[in-house]
C-alpha positions as CSV (number, residue, x, y, z in Angstrom):
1,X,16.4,-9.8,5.7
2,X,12.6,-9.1,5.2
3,X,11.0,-7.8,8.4
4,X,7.8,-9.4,9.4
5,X,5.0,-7.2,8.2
6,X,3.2,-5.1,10.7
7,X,-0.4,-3.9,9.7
8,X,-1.1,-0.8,12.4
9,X,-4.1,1.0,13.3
10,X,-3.3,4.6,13.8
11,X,-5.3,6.2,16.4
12,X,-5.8,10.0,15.7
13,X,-6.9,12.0,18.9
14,X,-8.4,15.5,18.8
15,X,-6.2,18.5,18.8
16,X,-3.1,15.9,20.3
17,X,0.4,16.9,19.4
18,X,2.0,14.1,21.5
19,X,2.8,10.8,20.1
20,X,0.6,7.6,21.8
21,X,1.6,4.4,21.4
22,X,-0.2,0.7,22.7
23,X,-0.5,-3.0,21.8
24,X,-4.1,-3.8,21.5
25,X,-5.1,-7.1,19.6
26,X,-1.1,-7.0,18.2
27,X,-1.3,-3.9,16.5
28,X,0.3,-1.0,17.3
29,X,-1.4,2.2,18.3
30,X,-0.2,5.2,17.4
31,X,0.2,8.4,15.9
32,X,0.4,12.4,16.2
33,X,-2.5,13.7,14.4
34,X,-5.0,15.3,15.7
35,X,-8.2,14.8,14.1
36,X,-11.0,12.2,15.9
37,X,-10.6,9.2,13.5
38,X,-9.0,6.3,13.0
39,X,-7.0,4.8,9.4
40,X,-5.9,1.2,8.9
41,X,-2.4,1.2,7.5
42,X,-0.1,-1.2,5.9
43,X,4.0,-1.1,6.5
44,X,7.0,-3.9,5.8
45,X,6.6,-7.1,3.9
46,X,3.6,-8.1,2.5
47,X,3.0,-11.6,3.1
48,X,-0.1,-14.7,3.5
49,X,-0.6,-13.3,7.2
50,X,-1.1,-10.0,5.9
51,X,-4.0,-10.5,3.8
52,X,-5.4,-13.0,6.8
53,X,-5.2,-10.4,9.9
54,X,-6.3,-7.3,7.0
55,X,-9.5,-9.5,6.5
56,X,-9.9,-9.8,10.5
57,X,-9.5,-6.4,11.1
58,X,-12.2,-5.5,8.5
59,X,-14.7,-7.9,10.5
60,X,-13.8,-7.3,13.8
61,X,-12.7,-3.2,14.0
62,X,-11.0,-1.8,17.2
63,X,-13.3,-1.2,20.0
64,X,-11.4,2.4,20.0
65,X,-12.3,3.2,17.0
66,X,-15.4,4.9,17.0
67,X,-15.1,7.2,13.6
68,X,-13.0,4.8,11.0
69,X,-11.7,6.9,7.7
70,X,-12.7,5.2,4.4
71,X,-8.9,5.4,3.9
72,X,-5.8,2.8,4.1
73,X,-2.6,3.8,4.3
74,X,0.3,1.7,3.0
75,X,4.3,2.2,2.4
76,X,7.5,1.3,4.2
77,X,7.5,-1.5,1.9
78,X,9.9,-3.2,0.0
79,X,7.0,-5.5,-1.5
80,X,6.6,-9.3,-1.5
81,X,4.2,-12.0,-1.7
82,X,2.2,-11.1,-5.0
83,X,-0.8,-13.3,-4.1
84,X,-1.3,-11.6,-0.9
85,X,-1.1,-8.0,-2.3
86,X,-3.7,-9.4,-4.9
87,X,-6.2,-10.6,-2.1
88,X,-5.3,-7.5,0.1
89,X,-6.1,-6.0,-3.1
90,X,-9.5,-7.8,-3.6
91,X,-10.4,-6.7,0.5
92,X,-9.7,-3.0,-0.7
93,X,-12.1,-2.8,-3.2
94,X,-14.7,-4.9,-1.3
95,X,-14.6,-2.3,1.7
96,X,-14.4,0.4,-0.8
97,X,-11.4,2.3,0.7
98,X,-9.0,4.9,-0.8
99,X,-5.3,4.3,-0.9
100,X,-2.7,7.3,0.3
101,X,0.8,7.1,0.4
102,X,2.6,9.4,2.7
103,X,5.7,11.8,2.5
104,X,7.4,9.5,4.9
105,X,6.4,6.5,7.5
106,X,4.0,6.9,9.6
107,X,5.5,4.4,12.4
108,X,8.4,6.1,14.9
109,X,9.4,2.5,15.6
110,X,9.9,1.6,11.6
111,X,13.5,0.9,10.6
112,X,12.8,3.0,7.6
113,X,14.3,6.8,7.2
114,X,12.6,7.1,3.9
115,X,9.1,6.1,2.4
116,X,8.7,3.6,-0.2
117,X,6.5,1.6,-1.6
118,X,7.6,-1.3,-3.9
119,X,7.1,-4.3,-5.8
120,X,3.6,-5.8,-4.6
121,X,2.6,-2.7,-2.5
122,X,2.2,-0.8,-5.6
123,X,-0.4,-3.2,-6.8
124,X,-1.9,-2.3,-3.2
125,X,-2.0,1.3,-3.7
126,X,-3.8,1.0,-7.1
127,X,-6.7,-1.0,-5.8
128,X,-8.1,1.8,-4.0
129,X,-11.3,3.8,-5.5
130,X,-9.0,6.9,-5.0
131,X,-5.8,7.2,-4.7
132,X,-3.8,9.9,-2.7
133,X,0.0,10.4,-3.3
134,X,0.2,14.1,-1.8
135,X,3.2,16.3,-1.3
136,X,5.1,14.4,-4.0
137,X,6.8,16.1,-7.2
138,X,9.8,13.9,-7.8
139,X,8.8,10.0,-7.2
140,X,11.5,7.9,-5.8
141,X,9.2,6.1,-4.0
142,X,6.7,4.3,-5.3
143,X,8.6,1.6,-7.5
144,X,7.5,-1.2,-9.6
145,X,9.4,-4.4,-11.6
146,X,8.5,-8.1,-13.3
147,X,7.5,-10.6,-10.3
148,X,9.2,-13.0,-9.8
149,X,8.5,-16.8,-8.5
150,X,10.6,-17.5,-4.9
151,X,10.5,-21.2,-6.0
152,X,12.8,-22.5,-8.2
153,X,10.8,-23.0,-12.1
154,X,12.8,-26.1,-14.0
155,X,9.9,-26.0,-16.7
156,X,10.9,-21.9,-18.0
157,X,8.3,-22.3,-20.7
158,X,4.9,-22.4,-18.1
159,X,6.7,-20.1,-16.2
160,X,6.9,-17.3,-18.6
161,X,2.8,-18.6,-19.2
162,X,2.4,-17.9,-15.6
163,X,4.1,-14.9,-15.9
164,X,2.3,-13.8,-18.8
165,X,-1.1,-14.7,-17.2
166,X,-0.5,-12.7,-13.6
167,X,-0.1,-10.0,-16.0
168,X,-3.2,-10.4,-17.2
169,X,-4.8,-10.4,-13.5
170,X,-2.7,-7.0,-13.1
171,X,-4.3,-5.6,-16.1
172,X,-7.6,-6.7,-14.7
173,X,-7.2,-5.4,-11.3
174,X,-5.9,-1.6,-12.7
175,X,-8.9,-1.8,-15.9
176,X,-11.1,-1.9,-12.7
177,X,-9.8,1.3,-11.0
178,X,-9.6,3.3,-14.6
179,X,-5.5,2.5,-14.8
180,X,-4.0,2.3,-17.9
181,X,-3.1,-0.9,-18.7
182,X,0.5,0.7,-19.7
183,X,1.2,0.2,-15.6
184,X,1.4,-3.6,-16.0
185,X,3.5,-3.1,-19.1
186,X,5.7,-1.3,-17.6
187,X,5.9,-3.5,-14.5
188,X,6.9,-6.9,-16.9
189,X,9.4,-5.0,-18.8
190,X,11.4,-4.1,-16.0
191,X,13.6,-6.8,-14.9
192,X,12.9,-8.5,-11.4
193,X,16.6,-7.1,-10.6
194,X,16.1,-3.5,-11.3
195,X,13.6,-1.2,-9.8
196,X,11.5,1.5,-12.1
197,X,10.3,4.6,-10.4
198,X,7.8,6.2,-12.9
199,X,7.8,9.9,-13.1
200,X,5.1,12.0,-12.0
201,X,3.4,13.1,-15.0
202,X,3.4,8.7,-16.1
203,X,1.8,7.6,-12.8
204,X,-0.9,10.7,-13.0
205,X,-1.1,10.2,-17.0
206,X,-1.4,6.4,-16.2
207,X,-4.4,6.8,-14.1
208,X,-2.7,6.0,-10.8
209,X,-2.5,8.8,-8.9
210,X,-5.9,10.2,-8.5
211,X,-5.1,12.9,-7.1
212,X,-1.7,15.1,-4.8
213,X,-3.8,16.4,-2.6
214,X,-4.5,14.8,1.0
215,X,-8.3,13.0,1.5
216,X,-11.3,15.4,2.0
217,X,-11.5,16.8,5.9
218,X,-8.0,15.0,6.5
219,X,-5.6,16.9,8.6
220,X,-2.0,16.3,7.4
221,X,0.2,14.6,10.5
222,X,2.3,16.9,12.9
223,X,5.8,16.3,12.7
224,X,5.7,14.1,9.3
């Protein structure tokens, strides 16, 4: 079962070793690093209300917040609603943020033991001006695979044109962050079924991985 999608604002103290956690506005505070800034970040399903409280949270930021990171950080995802990652997509680039995927999740209270980043969250992570995958030498996490529609398509023959046309959007989206277009081909020759975990060297040949290092002046999280 798909677990609603939780969009958290991780609030990084100075020099604290301790993990905090709040509700404020219905996001969850956390986390355990120690450097005075704060990072939006994106875990679960991706769906509509997504994209809608992303875009609040870009006009209205936390009162707390008084040093934001031009960085979002996304994973713990098994993907879903391809027209939301597209306009959280859209938000990305508007706001001009990086991308980073971490070694593992960054939320305590997320059911997932492993990081991943699937489906329609990879589309997120390419968006970004830069994007940071550090610590990572085998991928078996970010995954990609054909869309597919939830409703039910009686007419097959539009909806392999519709198919055919999101790719093109795809294409569009990666052309404008310097990614091969071989991403999207890959993506529509995997079968919606199966799940294809490029290697390394594709994703970096590809264009999307920008770089395996962690941001500029960004402390790598205690305890992750």
């Amino acid at each position: 079962m798909r677990s609603i999608l939780t969009i958290l604002l991780l609030i990084i103290a100075a020099k604290v070793s301790s993990t905090e956690q709040a509700v404020v506005s219905n996001f969850k505070l956390s986390h355990n690093l120690y450097e005075s800034f704060c990072i939006l970040g994106i875990e679960g399903t991706i769906t509509p209300l997504t994209a809608t409280k992303l875009k609040e949270k870009f006009e209205k930021p936390s009162s707390k917040c008084k040093v934001v990171a031009p960085v979002i950080s996304i994973g713990a995802s098994i993907g879903g609603d391809v027209e939301a990652a597209l306009k959280i997509a859209e938000l990305i680039k508007q706001n001009k943020l990086n991308t980073l995927i971490w070694k593992k999740p960054l939320l305590s209270t997320n059911n997932y033991k492993q990081q991943e980043c699937l489906s329609a969250c990879a589309l997120i992570f390419a968006s970004g001006k830069n994007r940071y995958f550090p610590d990572v030498y085998t991928n078996r996490i970010l995954g990609i695979h054909k869309p597919a529609f939830l409703e039910q398509r009686e007419d097959k023959v539009q909806a392999e044109i519709d198919l055919d046309r999101l790719k093109y959007r795809f294409i569009r989206l990666f052309e404008s962050r310097n990614i091969s277009p071989d991403f999207a081909i890959s993506m529509f020759e995997t079968r919606f079924e199966d799940m294809y975990y490029p290697d390394v060297r594709e994703l970096s040949l590809w264009g999307v991985i920008t770089s395996f290092e962690y941001p500029p002046s960004f402390t790598q999280p205690i305890g992750n």
